[in-house]
N, CA, C and O atoms as a DFTB+ gen file, in Angstrom:
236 C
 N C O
     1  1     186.801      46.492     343.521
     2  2     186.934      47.011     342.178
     3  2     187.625      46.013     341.254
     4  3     187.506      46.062     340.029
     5  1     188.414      45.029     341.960
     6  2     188.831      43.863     341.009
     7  2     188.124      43.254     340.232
     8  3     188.438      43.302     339.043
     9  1     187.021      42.535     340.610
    10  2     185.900      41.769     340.229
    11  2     185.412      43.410     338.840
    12  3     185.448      43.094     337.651
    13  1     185.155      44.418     339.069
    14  2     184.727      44.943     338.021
    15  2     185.908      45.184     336.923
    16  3     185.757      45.989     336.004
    17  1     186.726      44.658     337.042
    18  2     188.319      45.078     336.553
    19  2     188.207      43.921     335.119
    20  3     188.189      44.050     333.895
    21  1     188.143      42.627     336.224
    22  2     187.798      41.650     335.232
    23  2     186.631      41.392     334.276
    24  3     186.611      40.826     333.184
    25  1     185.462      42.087     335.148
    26  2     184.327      41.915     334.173
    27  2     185.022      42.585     332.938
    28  3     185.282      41.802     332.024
    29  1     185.369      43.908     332.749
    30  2     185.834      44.665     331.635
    31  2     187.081      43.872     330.593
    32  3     187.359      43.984     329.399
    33  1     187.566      43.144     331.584
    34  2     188.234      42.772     330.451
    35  2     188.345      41.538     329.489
    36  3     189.139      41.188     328.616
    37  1     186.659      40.803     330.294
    38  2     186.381      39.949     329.860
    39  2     185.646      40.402     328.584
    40  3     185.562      39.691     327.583
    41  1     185.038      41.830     328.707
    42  2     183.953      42.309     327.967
    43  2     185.060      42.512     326.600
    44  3     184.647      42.053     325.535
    45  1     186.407      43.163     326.597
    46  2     187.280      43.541     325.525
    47  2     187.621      42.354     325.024
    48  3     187.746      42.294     323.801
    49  1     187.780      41.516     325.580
    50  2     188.449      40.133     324.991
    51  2     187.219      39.481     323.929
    52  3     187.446      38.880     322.879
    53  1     185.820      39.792     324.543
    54  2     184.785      38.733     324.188
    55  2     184.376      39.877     322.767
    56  3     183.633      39.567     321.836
    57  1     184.961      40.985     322.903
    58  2     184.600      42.492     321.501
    59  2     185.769      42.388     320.163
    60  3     185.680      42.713     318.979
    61  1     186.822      41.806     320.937
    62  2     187.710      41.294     319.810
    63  2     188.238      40.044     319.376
    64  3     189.172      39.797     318.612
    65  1     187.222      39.076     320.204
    66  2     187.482      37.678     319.779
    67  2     186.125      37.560     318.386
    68  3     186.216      36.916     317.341
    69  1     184.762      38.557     318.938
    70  2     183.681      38.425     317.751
    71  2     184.087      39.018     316.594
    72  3     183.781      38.558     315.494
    73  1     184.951      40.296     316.786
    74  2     185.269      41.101     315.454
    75  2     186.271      40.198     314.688
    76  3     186.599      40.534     313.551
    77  1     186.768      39.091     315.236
    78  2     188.160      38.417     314.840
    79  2     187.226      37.125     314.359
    80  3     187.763      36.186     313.771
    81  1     186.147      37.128     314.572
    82  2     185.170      36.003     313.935
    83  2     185.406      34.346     315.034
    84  3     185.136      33.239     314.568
    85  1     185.884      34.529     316.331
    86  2     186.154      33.655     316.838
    87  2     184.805      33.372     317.948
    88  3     184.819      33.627     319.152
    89  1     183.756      32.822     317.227
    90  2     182.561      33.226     318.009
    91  2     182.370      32.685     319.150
    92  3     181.546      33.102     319.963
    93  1     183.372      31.365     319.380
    94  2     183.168      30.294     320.544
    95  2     183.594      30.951     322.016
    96  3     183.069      30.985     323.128
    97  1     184.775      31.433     321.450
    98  2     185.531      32.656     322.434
    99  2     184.932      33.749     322.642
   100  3     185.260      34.322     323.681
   101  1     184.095      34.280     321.953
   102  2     183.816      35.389     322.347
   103  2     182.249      35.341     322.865
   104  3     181.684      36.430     322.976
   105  1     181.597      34.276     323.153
   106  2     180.477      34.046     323.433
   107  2     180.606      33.485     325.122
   108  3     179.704      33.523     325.959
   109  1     181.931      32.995     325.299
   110  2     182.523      32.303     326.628
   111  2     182.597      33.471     327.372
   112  3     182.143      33.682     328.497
   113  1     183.393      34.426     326.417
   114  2     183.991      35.718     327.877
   115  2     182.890      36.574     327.657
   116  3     183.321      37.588     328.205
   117  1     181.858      36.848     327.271
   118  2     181.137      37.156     327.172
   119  2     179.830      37.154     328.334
   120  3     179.188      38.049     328.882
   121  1     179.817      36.024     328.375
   122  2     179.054      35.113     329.734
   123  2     179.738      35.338     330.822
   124  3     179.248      35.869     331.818
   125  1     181.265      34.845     330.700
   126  2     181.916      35.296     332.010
   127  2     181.610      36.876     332.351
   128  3     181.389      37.335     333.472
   129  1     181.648      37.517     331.233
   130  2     181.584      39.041     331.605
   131  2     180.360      39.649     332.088
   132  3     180.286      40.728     332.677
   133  1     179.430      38.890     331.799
   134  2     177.721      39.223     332.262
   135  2     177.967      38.638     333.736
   136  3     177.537      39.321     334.665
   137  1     178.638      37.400     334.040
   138  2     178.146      36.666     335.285
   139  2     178.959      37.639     336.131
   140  3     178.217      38.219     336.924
   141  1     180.331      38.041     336.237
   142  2     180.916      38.943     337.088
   143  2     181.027      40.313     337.453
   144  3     181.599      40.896     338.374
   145  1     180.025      40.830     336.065
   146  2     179.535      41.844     336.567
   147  2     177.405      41.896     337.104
   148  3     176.612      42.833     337.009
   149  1     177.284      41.066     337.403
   150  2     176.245      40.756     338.537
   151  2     176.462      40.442     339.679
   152  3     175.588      40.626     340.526
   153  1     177.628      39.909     339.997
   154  2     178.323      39.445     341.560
   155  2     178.683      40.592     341.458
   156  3     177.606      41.097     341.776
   157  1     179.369      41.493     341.260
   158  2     180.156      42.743     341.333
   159  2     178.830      43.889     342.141
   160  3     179.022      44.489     343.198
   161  1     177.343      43.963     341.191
   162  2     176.443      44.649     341.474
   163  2     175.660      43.732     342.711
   164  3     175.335      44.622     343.498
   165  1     175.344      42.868     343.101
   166  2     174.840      42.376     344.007
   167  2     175.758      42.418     345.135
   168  3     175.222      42.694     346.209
   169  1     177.217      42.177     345.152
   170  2     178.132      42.575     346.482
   171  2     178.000      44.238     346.552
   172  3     178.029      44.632     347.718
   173  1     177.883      45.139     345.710
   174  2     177.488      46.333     345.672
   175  2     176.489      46.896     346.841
   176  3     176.361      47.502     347.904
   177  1     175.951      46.259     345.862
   178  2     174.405      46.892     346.422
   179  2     174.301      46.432     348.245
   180  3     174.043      47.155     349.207
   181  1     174.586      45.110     348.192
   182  2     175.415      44.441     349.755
   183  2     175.437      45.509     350.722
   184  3     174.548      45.857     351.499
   185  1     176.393      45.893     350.579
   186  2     177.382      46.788     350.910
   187  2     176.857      48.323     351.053
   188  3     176.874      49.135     351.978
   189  1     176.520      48.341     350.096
   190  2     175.486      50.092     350.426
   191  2     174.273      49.953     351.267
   192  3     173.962      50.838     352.064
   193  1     173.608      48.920     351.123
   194  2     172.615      48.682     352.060
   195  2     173.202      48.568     353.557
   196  3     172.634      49.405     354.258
   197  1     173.776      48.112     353.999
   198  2     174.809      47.831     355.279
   199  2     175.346      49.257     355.859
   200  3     175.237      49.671     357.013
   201  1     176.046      49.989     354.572
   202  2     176.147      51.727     355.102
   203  2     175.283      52.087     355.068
   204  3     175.446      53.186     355.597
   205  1     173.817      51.979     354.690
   206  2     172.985      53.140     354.690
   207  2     172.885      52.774     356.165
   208  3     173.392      53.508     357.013
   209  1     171.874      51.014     356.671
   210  2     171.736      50.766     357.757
   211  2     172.819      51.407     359.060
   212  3     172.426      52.109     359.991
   213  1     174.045      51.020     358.864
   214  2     174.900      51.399     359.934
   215  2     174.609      52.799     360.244
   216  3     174.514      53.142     361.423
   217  1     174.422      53.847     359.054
   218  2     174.426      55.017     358.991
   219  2     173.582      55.446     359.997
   220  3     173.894      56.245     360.879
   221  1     172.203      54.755     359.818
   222  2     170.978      55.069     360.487
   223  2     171.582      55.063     362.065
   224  3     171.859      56.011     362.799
   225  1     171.642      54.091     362.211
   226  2     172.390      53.480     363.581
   227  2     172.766      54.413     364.404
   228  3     172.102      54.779     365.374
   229  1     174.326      55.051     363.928
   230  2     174.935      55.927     364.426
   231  2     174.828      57.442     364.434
   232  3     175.719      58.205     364.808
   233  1     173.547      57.812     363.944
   234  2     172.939      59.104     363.781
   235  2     171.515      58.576     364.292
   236  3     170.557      59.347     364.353
């Protein structure tokens, strides 16, 4: 949940660096905030696939 912790607060930083007209900054965390919340959903998804499998397994 860290990794989604940061995406978010990359997303607030990159919402009040554009409203503050600081477009360089807010186009940076912005990107950061797209790229870490795709690692976030791809370790996700990881991970649920692995419980469903195990699931199968042990039933």
């Amino acid at each position: 949940m860290s990794l989604l912790k940061w995406a978010l607060i990359c997303l607030v930083i990159s919402l009040v660096a554009g409203a503050l007209g600081f477009s360089g900054v807010a186009r940076g965390a912005g990107q950061l905030s797209k790229i870490l919340f795709f690692i976030f959903l791809v370790i996700f998804l990881v991970i649920l696939i692995m419980a469903i499998t195990a699931g199968k397994l042990i039933f």
